[in-house]
C-alpha positions in Angstrom: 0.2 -12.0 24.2 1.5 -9.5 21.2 0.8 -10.6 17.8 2.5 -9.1 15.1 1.4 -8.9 11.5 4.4 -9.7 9.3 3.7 -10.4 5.6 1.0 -10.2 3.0 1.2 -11.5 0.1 0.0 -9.8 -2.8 -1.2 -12.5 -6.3 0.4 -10.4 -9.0 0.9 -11.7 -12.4 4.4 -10.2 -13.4 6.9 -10.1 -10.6 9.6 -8.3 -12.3 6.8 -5.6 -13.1 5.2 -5.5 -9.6 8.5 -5.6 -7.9 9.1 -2.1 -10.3 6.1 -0.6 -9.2 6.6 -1.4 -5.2 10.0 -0.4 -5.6 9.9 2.0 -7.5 6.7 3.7 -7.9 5.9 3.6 -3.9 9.5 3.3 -2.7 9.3 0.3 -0.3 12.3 -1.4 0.3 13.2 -4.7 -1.5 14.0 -7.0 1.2 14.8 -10.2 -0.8 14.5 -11.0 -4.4 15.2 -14.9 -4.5 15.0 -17.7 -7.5 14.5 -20.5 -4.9 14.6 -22.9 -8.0 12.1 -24.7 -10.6 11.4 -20.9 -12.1 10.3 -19.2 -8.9 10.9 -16.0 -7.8 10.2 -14.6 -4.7 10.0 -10.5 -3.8 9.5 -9.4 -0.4 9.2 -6.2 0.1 8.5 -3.9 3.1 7.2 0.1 2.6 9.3 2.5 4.8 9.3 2.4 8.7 6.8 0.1 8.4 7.1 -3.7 10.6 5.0 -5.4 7.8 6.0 -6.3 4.7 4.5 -7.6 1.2 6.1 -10.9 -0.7 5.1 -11.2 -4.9 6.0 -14.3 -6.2 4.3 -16.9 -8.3 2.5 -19.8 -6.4 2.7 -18.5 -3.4 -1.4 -18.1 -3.0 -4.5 -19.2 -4.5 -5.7 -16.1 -4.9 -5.6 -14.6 -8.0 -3.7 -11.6 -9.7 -5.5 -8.3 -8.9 -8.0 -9.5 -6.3 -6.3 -7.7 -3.4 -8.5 -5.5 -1.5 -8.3 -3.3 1.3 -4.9 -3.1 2.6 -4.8 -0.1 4.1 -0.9 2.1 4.7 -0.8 4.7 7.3 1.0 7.9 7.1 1.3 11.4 9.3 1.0 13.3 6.7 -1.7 12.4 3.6 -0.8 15.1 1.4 2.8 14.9 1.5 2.6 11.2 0.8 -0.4 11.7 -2.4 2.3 14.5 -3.6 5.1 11.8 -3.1 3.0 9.6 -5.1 1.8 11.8 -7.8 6.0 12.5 -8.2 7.0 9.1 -8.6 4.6 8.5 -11.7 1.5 6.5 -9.6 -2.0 7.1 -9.9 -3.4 8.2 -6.8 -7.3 9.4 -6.0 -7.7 12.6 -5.0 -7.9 13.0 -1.2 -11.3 11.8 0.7 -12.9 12.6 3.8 -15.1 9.4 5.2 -17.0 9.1 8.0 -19.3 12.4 6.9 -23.1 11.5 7.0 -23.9 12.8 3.7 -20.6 10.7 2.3 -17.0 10.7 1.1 -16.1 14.4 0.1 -13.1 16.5 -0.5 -11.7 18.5 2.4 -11.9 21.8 3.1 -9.1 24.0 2.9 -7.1 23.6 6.4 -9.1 20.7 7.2 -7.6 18.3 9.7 -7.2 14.9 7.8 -6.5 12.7 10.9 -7.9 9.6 10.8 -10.8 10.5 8.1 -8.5 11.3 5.3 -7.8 8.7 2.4 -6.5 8.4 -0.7 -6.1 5.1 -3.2 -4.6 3.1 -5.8 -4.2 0.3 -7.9 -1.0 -1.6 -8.9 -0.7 -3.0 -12.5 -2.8 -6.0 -11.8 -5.7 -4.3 -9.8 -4.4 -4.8 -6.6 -6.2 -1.9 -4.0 -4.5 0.1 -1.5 -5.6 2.4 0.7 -3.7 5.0 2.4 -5.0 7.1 5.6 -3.6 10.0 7.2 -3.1 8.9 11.1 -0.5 11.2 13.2 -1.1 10.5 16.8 -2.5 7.3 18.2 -3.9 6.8 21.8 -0.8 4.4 23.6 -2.2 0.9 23.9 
Protein backbone atom coordinates (compact mmCIF):
# COMPACT_ATOMS: atom_id res chain seq x y z
CA UNK A 1 0.00 0.00 0.00
CA UNK A 2 1.52 3.74 -0.76
CA UNK A 3 0.83 6.28 1.78
CA UNK A 4 1.30 9.70 1.00
CA UNK A 5 1.92 12.50 3.40
CA UNK A 6 -0.18 15.55 2.24
CA UNK A 7 -0.55 18.41 4.79
CA UNK A 8 0.85 19.69 7.96
CA UNK A 9 -0.50 22.17 9.61
CA UNK A 10 1.54 24.66 11.09
CA UNK A 11 -0.33 26.71 14.72
CA UNK A 12 0.73 30.24 13.73
CA UNK A 13 -0.74 33.26 15.37
CA UNK A 14 -1.05 35.78 12.39
CA UNK A 15 -2.08 34.19 9.17
CA UNK A 16 -1.71 37.15 6.98
CA UNK A 17 1.93 37.40 8.47
CA UNK A 18 2.79 33.65 8.20
CA UNK A 19 1.17 33.42 4.84
CA UNK A 20 3.93 36.59 3.98
CA UNK A 21 6.78 34.69 5.30
CA UNK A 22 5.86 31.13 3.51
CA UNK A 23 5.17 33.02 0.56
CA UNK A 24 7.30 35.22 0.49
CA UNK A 25 10.33 34.70 2.45
CA UNK A 26 10.63 30.78 1.39
CA UNK A 27 8.76 31.04 -1.85
CA UNK A 28 6.15 28.19 -1.55
CA UNK A 29 3.29 28.41 -3.45
CA UNK A 30 -0.02 29.59 -2.11
CA UNK A 31 -2.44 26.97 -2.99
CA UNK A 32 -5.63 28.44 -1.36
CA UNK A 33 -6.27 31.40 0.73
CA UNK A 34 -10.10 30.84 1.80
CA UNK A 35 -12.46 32.85 4.46
CA UNK A 36 -14.71 29.73 4.87
CA UNK A 37 -16.91 32.03 7.05
CA UNK A 38 -17.43 33.03 10.97
CA UNK A 39 -13.76 34.91 10.70
CA UNK A 40 -11.68 31.97 9.42
CA UNK A 41 -9.08 31.92 7.15
CA UNK A 42 -7.46 29.22 5.78
CA UNK A 43 -3.76 29.19 3.90
CA UNK A 44 -2.42 26.23 2.35
CA UNK A 45 0.50 26.30 1.04
CA UNK A 46 2.90 23.90 -0.62
CA UNK A 47 7.07 24.68 -1.02
CA UNK A 48 8.28 24.02 -4.70
CA UNK A 49 8.19 20.55 -6.37
CA UNK A 50 7.36 19.33 -3.28
CA UNK A 51 3.90 16.67 -2.95
CA UNK A 52 3.31 17.96 0.70
CA UNK A 53 1.99 20.98 1.63
CA UNK A 54 1.50 23.30 4.87
CA UNK A 55 -2.23 24.88 5.84
CA UNK A 56 -2.15 28.15 8.51
CA UNK A 57 -5.32 28.97 9.67
CA UNK A 58 -6.84 29.68 12.95
CA UNK A 59 -8.57 26.63 14.79
CA UNK A 60 -7.48 24.30 12.78
CA UNK A 61 -5.14 22.48 15.68
CA UNK A 62 -4.77 22.39 19.29
CA UNK A 63 -1.45 22.97 19.25
CA UNK A 64 -0.18 26.15 19.85
CA UNK A 65 1.50 29.07 17.83
CA UNK A 66 5.35 28.36 17.60
CA UNK A 67 5.41 24.85 18.95
CA UNK A 68 6.35 23.29 15.58
CA UNK A 69 9.27 21.20 15.61
CA UNK A 70 11.19 19.21 13.29
CA UNK A 71 9.83 19.41 9.95
CA UNK A 72 12.46 18.72 7.99
CA UNK A 73 12.62 20.19 3.72
CA UNK A 74 14.93 18.45 1.35
CA UNK A 75 16.90 19.99 -1.33
CA UNK A 76 19.94 18.90 -3.93
CA UNK A 77 21.74 21.52 -3.33
CA UNK A 78 22.06 23.08 0.52
CA UNK A 79 24.05 26.01 -0.28
CA UNK A 80 22.16 27.24 -3.10
CA UNK A 81 18.98 26.96 -1.17
CA UNK A 82 20.75 28.82 2.40
CA UNK A 83 21.98 31.55 -0.28
CA UNK A 84 18.31 31.58 -1.70
CA UNK A 85 17.23 32.09 1.75
CA UNK A 86 19.69 34.58 3.00
CA UNK A 87 18.42 36.67 -0.50
CA UNK A 88 14.98 36.67 0.34
CA UNK A 89 15.44 38.37 3.86
CA UNK A 90 15.15 34.85 6.26
CA UNK A 91 17.28 33.95 8.88
CA UNK A 92 18.98 30.88 8.24
CA UNK A 93 21.89 28.99 10.46
CA UNK A 94 24.95 28.59 9.05
CA UNK A 95 25.46 25.22 7.38
CA UNK A 96 26.00 21.89 9.75
CA UNK A 97 27.45 18.70 9.40
CA UNK A 98 25.69 15.92 11.81
CA UNK A 99 26.36 12.63 12.23
CA UNK A 100 30.33 13.41 13.16
CA UNK A 101 31.29 11.70 16.50
CA UNK A 102 32.77 14.59 18.13
CA UNK A 103 29.32 16.70 17.00
CA UNK A 104 27.64 19.12 14.54
CA UNK A 105 30.53 21.23 12.78
CA UNK A 106 30.97 23.37 9.78
CA UNK A 107 32.11 21.69 6.57
CA UNK A 108 35.13 21.74 5.09
CA UNK A 109 35.81 23.43 2.07
CA UNK A 110 34.53 20.96 -0.92
CA UNK A 111 32.93 18.87 1.50
CA UNK A 112 30.23 16.61 0.19
CA UNK A 113 26.99 17.79 2.12
CA UNK A 114 24.68 14.80 1.09
CA UNK A 115 22.59 13.64 3.51
CA UNK A 116 24.74 15.16 6.63
CA UNK A 117 24.29 18.71 5.73
CA UNK A 118 21.63 21.08 7.49
CA UNK A 119 20.70 24.29 7.93
CA UNK A 120 17.52 25.94 10.05
CA UNK A 121 15.05 28.44 10.81
CA UNK A 122 12.36 29.86 12.52
CA UNK A 123 9.11 31.60 11.23
CA UNK A 124 7.66 34.57 13.12
CA UNK A 125 6.04 32.51 15.74
CA UNK A 126 8.96 29.95 16.44
CA UNK A 127 7.98 27.50 14.26
CA UNK A 128 11.40 25.08 13.37
CA UNK A 129 12.39 23.95 10.16
CA UNK A 130 15.02 22.02 9.00
CA UNK A 131 16.47 21.81 5.76
CA UNK A 132 18.97 18.90 4.52
CA UNK A 133 20.94 18.60 1.46
CA UNK A 134 19.81 15.05 -0.23
CA UNK A 135 20.67 14.67 -4.15
CA UNK A 136 20.35 11.05 -4.91
CA UNK A 137 18.17 8.52 -3.14
CA UNK A 138 18.45 4.67 -3.32
CA UNK A 139 14.94 3.68 -5.63
CA UNK A 140 12.52 2.15 -3.29
Amino acid sequence: MKWTLEVIAVPVSDVARAKEFYSEGLGFVVDHDVEPGGGARLVQLTPPGSGCSIVLGEGITDMPPGSLRGVQLVVADLRAARAELVERGVEVSEIQLLGDPAGPRPPKEGESLDNVGFVSFADPDGNTWGVQQISARADS
